[in-house]
N, C-alpha and C positions, 0 to 999 in steps of 0.2 A: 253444645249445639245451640248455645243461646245467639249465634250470627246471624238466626234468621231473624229474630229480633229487634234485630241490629238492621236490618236491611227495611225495616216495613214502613213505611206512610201515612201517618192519619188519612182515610178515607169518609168521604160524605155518604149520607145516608143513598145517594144516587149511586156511587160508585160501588158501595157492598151490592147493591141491588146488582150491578152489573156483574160480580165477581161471582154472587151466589149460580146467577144461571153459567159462566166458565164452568163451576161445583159442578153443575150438573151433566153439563154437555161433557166434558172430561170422567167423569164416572159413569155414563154412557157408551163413553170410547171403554173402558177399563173394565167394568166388573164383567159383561158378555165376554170379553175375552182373557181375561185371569182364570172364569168361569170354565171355557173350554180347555184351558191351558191346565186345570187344576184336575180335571176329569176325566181329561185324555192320559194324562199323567199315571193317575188311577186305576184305571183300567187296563191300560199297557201292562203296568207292573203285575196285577192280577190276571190277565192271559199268559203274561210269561210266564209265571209260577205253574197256571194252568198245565201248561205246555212242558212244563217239567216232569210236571207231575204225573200226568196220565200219556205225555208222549204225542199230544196231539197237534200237529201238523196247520191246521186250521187257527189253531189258539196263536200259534206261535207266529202265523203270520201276520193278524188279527194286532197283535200286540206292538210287531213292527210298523206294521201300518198308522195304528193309532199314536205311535210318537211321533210318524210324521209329519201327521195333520195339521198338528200349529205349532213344527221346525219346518216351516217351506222357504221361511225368509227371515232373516238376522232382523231387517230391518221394522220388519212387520212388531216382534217382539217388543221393540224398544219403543215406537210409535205409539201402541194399543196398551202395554204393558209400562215401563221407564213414564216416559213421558205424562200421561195422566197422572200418574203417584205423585212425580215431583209437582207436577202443577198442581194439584190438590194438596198438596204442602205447603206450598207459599198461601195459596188460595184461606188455607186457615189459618196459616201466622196471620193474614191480612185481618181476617174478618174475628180473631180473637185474641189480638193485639190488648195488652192491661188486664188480660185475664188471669195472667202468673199460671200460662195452663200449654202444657207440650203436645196437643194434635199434632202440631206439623212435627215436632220432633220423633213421636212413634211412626209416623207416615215416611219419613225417611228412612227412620231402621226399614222399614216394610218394604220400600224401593231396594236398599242396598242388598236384604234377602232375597228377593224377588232376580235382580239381577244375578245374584250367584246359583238361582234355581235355573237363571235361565242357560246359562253356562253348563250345569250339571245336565240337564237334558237334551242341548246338545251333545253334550258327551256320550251321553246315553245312545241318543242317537246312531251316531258314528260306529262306537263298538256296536250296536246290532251288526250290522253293515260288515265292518270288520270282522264279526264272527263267522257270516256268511260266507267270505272269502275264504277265509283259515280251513273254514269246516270241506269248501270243495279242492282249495290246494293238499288236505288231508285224502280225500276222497280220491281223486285222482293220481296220488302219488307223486304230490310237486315234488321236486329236488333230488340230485343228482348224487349227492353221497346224504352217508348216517349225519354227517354236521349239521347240514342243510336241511334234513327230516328233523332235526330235533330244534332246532330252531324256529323252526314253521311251529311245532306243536309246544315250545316255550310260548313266543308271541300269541298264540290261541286260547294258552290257558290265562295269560296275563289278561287279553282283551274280554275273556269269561269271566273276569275278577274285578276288571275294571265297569263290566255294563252292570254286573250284581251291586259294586259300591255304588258306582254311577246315579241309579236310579232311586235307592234309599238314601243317598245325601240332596237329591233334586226334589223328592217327595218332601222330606224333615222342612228342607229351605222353604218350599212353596206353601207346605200347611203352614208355617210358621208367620210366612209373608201375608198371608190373607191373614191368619189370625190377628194380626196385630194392626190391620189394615180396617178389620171389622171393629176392633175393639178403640181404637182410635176415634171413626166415625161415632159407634156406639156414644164414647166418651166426652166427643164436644157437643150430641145433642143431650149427654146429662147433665144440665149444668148447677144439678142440683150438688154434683160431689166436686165442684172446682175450688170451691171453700175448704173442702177437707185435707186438698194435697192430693196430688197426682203421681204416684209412680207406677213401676212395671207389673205390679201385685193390683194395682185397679185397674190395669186390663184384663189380665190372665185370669184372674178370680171376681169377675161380674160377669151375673147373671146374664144380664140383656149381651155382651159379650158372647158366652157362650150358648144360647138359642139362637144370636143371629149369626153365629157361626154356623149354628146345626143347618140353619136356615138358609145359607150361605152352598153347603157341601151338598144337601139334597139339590138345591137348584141349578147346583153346575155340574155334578150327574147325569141331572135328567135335558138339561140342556145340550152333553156333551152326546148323548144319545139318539136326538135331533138330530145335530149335527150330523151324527155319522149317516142317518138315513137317507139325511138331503145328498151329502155327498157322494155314497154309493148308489144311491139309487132315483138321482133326479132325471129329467127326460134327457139331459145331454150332459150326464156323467161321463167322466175319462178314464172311468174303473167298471163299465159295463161288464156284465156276465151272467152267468147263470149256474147252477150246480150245489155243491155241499156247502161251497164255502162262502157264498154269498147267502144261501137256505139259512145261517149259523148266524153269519151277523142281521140278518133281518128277525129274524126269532130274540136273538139277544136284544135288542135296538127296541124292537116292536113292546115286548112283555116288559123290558127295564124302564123305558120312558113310560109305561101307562104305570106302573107302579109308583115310583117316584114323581107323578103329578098326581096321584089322586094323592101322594104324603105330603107335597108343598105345601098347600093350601093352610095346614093345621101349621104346620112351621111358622108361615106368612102371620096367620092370628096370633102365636106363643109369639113372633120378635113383634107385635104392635102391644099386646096387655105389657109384658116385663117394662113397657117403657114408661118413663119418669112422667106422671102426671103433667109437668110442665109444656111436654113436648105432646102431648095429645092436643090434638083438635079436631075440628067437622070434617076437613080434608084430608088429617091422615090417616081418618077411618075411610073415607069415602074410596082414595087411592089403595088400602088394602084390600075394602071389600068388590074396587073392577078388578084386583087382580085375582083375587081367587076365584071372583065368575068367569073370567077369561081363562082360567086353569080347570075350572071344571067344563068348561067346553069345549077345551084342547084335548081332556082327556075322554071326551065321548069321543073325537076326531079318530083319537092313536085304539081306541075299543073300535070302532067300526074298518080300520085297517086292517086289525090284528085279524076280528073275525072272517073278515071279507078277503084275507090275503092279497091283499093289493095296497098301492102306497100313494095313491093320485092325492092325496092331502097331506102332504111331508113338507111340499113347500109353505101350505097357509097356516101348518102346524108351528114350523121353524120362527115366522113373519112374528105369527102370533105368542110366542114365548120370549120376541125380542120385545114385545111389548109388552108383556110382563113385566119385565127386567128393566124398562123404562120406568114406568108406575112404581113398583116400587123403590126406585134411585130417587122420585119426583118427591115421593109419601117421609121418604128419611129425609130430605131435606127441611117438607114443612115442618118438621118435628124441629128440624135443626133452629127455622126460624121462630117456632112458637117459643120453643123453650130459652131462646137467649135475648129474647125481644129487650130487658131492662139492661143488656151489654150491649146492645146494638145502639140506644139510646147514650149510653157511657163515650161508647165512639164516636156518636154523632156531635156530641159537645164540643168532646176533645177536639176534633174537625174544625170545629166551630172557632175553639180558642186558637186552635194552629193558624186556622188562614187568617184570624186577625192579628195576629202577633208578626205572621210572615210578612203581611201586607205591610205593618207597620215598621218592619225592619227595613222592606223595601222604600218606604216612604209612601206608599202608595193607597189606595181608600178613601173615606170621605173627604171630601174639602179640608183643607186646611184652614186656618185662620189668621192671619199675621196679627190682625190687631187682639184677639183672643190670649195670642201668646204672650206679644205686649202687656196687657192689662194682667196675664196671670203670673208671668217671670220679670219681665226687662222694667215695668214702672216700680218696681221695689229701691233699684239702683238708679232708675236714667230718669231722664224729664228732656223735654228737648228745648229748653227755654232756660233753665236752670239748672244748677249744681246740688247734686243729692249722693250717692254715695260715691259714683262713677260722673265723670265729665256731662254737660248737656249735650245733647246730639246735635245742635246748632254751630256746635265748636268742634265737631268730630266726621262730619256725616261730607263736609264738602271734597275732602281728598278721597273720596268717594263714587264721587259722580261718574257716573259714565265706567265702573269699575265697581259689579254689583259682586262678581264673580269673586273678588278681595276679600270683600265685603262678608260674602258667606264663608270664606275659609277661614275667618279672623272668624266669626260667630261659634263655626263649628271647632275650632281649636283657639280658643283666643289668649294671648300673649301679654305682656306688660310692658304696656309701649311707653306712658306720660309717665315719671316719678313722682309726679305731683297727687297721682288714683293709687289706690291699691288696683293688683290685678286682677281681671277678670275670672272669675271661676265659670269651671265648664258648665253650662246647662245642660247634654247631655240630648240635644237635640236630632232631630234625625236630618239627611241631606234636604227634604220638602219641606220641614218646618223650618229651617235654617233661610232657604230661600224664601218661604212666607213672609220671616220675620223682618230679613233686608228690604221686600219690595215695599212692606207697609211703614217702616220708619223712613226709607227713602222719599215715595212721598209723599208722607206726615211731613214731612221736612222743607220740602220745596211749599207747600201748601203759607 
């Protein structure tokens, strides 16, 4: 996977700067919704079982519902989900480019997982759906002979086998995708273990790894929680009602979100201490501690709800946890910049030596000099009045005139014209210094 490598660009200390805020706006777009995607995920799978288990009607629809929430649209997934991963991919090859260090390549794996999660929940999806059908063509007696009954309840047990694997291979995929996605990020703001070698075991087995993991699964929890409150129960929901089963998920919603905010907070402190001294600073205490004052004020909001049975702050609850979730995307970042500031210096150089090298391929940059180049290559052989190793330019320069263009292509590849000289060896000049050096002998010459 070293082609992304292969594809990257010395950049200036202005353009990392531009790349870092992409970093952020792009994990903006992605982690609020991996978040919900990981949570909804979760919970589905644990009402379904619910629903197994005790038979309960509410659970089970609860369950369908919540894998519909973020399968509404193919394209949503790949926008919110795809697309940020891989741009936060290049995004690191770019900005740790000479580090001999694989961010972007663990961020791929975590795209290619992430996509096969997202397939698998689809799938999931579907069989719900198709269960439902099987289970009323059973109910009603679809089918007109014994072949046709047992077909029906073939295809029913297959699609009950297939939502059971379905949703345990889309779970494995999606914890796996964040985990390697956290541990990634984790991994380019420690730059303290880039020297040591980087492989799949200093993800899996780091610390800061797994608490920003923990920190990671409580928050998209308690986020996907939110969600479902705004959703069911905003002023112009498209799921209005009343009764048991709206009573079930506001109970659930209500008691789960206030639990899992008053636990983020400590999470939020445990993924800022585990982290590498390098990457601390004034700001990425400052952005940990608005978020946790912003989560303990969220969580008197969802305490005054629960108590008060009503839900008129779901929307500034919701607003306010996407801002959470901003801050701390802002707080990992600074970390990212604190801690890599003497790489970021390394690249800037390199920058430095690229665009004068390119310029200089191009022929392009400071002034050139013809008589400079004279006095430091062409007077060792020429003289233009006399004979020194090469003919005087007084005896060479005339079938020239008016024909500078010759002139420079005999310079830039020069031939052995008189047998009377040895031949000219290349200098090695570029197409600007070439033309320098003809206009200044030209005339030198007339003078």
């Amino acid at each position: 996977m070293d082609f992304l490598d292969k594809l990257v660009l010395p950049q200036s200390a202005h353009h990392m700067v531009l790349i870092k805020y992409l970093l952020v706006l792009a994990n903006i777009l992605l982690v609020p919704y991996l978040s919900v995607l990981t949570g909804s995920l979760i919970f589905s799978i644990y009402f379904k079982k619910q629903a197994e288990k005790k038979n309960n009607p509410h659970a089970y629809r609860f369950s369908k519902e919540l894998v519909d929430l973020v399968t509404f649209n193919k394209s949503v997934a790949v926008a919110l989900g795809i697309v940020p991963l891989l741009s936060s991919s290049f995004g690191y090859a770019q900005l740790l480019h000479l580090s001999n260090f694989e961010v972007s390549n663990y961020l791929l794996l975590s795209a290619l997982l992430l996509l096969a999660a997202i397939v698998m929940i689809f799938t999931f999806k579907y069989s719900f759906h198709f269960k439902d059908i099987f289970k009323v063509a059973d109910e009603k007696g679809i089918g007109s002979s014994e072949f046709e009954k047992e077909q029906i309840n073939k295809y029913s047990v297959n699609t009950n086998s297939m939502n059971r694997k379905a949703g345990k291979i889309a779970l494995y995929a999606t914890i796996f995708a964040v985990y390697f996605y956290v541990g990634a990020v984790q991994l380019a703001i420690d730059s303290e273990r880039w020297t040591a070698g980087t492989n799949v075991f200093s993800i899996v087995f780091s610390l800061s790894t797994v608490v920003n993991f923990l920190q990671f699964f409580v928050g998209s929890l308690a986020l996907t929680s939110i969600v479902v409150l705004y959703k069911y129960f905003r002023p112009n929901s498209d799921v209005k009602g009343e009764g048991e089963y709206f009573d079930y998920i506001k109970k659930f919603s209500l008691s789960n979100s206030l639990i899992l905010t008053i636990a983020f907070p400590l999470m939020i402190a445990l993924g800022t201490v585990v982290k590498t001294k390098l990457a601390l600073s004034f700001m990425v205490f400052a952005y940990a501690i608005a978020a946790i004052i912003l989560l303990l004020f969220v969580s008197s909001l969802i305490y005054f709800m629960l108590k008060e049975n009503h839900l008129k702050y779901n929307l500034a609850v919701l607003f306010l946890y996407v801002v959470v979730f901003a801050l701390l995307i802002i707080k990992d970042q600074y970390a990212f910049d604190t801690s890599t500031q003497k790489h970021f210096a390394v690249l800037a150089a390199n920058y430095t030596d690229y665009e004068t090298n390119l310029k200089a391929d191009l022929g392009i940059g400071p002034a050139i000099s013809g008589a400079d180049i004279y006095n430091g290559r062409c007077i060792a052989c020429h003289n233009f009045d006399k004979k020194v190793v090469g003919p005087p330019y007084n005896e060479t320069l005339p079938k020239y005139e008016g024909k500078k263009a010759d002139l420079v292509k005999y310079i830039l590849s020069p031939v052995k014209i008189n047998p009377a000289y040895p031949a000219m060896p290349n200098q090695g000049l570029k197409p600007k210094e070439a033309e320098a050096i003809a206009d200044y002998i030209l005339a030198t010459y007339k003078k």
